[in-house]
C-alpha positions as CSV (number, residue, x, y, z in Angstrom):
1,X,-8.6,-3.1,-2.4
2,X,-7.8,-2.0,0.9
3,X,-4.7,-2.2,2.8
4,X,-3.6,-1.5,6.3
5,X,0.2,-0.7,7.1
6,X,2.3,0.7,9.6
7,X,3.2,3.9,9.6
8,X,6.8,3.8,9.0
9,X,6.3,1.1,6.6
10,X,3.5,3.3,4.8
11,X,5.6,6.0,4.1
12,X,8.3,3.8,2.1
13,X,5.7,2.1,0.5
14,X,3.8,2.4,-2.9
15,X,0.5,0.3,-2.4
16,X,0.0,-2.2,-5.7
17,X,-3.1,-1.1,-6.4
18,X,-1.8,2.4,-7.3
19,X,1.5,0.7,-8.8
20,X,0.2,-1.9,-11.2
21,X,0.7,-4.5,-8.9
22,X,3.8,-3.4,-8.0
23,X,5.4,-2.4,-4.3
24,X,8.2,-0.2,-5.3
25,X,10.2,2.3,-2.0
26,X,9.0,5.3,-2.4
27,X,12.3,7.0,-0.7
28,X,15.9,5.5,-0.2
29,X,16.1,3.9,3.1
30,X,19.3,5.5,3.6
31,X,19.4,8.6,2.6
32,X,15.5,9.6,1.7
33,X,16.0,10.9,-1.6
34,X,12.4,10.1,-3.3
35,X,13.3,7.2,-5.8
36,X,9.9,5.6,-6.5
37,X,9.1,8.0,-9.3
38,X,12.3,7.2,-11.2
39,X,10.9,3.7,-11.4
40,X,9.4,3.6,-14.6
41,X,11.4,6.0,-16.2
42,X,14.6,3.4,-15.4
43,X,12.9,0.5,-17.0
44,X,12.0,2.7,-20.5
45,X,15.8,3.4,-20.0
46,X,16.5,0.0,-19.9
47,X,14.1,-1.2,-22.8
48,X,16.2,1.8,-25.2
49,X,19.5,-0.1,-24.5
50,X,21.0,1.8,-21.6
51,X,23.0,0.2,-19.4
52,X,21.8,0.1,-15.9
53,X,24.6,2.8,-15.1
54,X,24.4,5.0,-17.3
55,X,20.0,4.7,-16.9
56,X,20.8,5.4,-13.4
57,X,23.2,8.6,-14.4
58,X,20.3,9.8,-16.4
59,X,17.8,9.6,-14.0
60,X,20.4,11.5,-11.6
61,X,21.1,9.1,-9.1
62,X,24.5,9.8,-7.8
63,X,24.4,8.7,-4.3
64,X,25.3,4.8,-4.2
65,X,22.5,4.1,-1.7
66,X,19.9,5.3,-4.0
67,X,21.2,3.5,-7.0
68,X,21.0,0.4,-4.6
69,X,17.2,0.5,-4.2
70,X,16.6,0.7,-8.2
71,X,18.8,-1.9,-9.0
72,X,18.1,-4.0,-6.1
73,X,14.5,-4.5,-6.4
74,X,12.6,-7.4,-7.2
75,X,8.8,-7.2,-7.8
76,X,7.7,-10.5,-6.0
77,X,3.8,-9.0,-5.7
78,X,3.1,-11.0,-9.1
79,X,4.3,-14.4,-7.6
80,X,2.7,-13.8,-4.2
81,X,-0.7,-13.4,-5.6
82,X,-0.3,-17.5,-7.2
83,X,-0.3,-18.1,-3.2
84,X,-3.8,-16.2,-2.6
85,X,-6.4,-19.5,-2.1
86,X,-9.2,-17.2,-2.2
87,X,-8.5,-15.5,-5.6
88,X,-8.0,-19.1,-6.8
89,X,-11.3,-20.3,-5.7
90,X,-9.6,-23.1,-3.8
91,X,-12.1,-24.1,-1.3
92,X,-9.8,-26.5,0.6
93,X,-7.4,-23.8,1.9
94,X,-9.5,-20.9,2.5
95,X,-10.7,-21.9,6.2
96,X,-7.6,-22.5,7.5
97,X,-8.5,-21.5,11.0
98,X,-11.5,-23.7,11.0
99,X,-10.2,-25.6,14.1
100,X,-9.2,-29.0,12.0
């Protein structure tokens, strides 16, 4: 797979294909603490019965703002993809700049 991305955006970004599919912030938009490596950590947390505060105190996320991007995100890559004509095989909506 290859992606292009801004550079700003890049930089906040996980690409899916090194993520499982998944486009998780790499850094807290506000502050810039690195976040996206707590990610899968906090779910196991989650799966052992933790609730999300005290996963999040585990995982040492104090600041508010960083809390807010774990408990905030929604992984909408997987529903996206059902969108994707051409991994479908739908012929009718592939050429869509055919000039019709």
């Amino acid at each position: 797979l290859t992606f292009t991305l801004h550079a700003p955006l890049a930089a906040f970004l996980v690409l899916p294909a090194l993520r499982q599919g998944m486009i998780i912030p790499v850094r807290c938009f506000t502050c810039g603490k690195v976040v996206g490596n707590k990610w899968d950590k906090y779910l196991e947390l989650l799966q052992s019965d933790y609730t999300e505060g005290d996963a999040l105190d585990a995982l040492s996320l104090k600041r508010y703002c960083c809390r807010r991007m774990l408990l905030t995100h929604v992984d909408l890559v997987e529903k996206l993809l059902n969108y994707n004509s051409l991994e479908r095989g739908d012929a009718g909506g592939a050429n869509m700049d055919d000039g019709a």
